[in-house]
C-alpha positions in Angstrom: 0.0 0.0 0.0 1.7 3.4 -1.1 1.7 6.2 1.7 -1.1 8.0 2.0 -2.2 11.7 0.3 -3.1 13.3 4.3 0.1 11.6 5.6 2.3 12.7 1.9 1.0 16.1 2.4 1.9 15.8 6.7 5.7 14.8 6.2 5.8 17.6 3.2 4.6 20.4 5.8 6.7 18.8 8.8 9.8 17.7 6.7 9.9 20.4 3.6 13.2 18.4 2.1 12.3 14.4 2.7 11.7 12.8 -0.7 8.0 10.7 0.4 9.2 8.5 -3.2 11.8 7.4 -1.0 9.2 6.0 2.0 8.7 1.8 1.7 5.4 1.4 -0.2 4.4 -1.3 3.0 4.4 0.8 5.7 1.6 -1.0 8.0 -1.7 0.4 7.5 -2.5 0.0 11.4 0.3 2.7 12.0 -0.2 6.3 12.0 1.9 9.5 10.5 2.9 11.9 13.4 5.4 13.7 11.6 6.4 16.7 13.5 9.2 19.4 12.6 10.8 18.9 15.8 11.8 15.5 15.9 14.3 14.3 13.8 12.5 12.5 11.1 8.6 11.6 10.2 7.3 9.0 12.7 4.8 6.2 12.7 2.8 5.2 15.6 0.2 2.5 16.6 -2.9 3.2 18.4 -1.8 3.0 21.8 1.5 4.9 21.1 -0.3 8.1 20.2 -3.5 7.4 22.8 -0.3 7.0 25.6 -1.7 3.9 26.7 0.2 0.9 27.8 3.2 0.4 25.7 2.7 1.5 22.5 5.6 1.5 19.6 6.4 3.7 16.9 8.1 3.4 13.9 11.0 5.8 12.5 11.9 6.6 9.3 15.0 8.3 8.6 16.4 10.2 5.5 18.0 8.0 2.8 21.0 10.1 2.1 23.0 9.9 5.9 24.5 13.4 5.3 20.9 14.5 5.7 20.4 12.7 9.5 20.6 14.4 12.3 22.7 12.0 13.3 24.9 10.6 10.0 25.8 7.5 11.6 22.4 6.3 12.9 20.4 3.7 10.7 17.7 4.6 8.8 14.9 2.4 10.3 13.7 2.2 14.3 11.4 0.2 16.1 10.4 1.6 19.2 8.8 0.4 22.9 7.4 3.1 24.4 6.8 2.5 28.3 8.8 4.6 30.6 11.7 5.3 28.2 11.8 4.4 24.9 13.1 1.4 24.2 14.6 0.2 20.2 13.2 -2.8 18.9 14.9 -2.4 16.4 17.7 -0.3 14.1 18.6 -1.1 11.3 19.1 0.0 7.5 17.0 -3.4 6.2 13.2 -2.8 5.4 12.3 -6.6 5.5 13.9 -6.4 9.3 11.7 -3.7 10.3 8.7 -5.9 8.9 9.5 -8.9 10.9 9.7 -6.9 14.2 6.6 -4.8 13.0 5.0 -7.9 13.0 5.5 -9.6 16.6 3.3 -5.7 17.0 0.8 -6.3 15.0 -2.7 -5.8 16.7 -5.6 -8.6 16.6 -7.9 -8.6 13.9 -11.2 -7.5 15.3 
C-alpha cells in the first residue's frame, strides 16, 4: 500500500526536504503518521503509542541520504517500545527487518 495523500501532504509540511518517493510502499496500515518538525525524522505510531496507553511502539523513518540525518551514523529504520523510556526494537538500515519486528506488533484482527 503506497503512503497515503493526508500523511504525503503531513511529512511535506513537517519535513519540507524528505523525498516521500523514498518511503517503503508497505508501511503497516494500522500505524499512523505523526510527523512533526521537531523530531528528527517523520514517525509512525500505533494506536496505543499516540493514545499514551500501555506500551505502545512507533516506527521511525529516517532520510536516505546519511548526510541528511541528524545523526549521519544512525540507521535509517527504528522500532520503538514506548513505556517509561523508549526502548529500540529495532535499528537497522533493512526494510524486510523492520517488517518482521513490526509484526510480533501487530494488533488482533477484530
Amino acid at each position: 500500500m503506497a503512503i497515503s495523500k493526508e500523511d504525503a501532504a503531513l511529512i511535506s509540511q513537517e519535513f519540507p526536504d524528505f523525498d516521500i518517493a523514498s518511503l517503503p510502499d508497505d508501511i503497516p496500515d494500522w500505524l499512523t503518521c505523526n510527523a512533526w518538525h521537531n523530531d528528527t525524522c517523520p514517525l509512525w505510531y500505533d494506536a496505543a503509542g499516540l493514545e499514551g496507553e500501555g506500551e505502545g511502539i512507533f516506527l521511525a523513518i529516517d532520510y536516505p541520504d546519511p548526510e541528511r540525518r541528524e545523526f549521519p551514523e544512525a540507521s535509517r529504520f527504528s522500532v520503538n517500545v514506548i513505556s517509561n523510556c523508549s526502548i529500540p526494537a529495532v535499528v537497522t538500515d533493512d526494510w524486510s527487518d523492520v517488517l518482521e519486528v513490526l509484526e510480533r506488533f501487530k494488533p488482533a484482527e477484530e
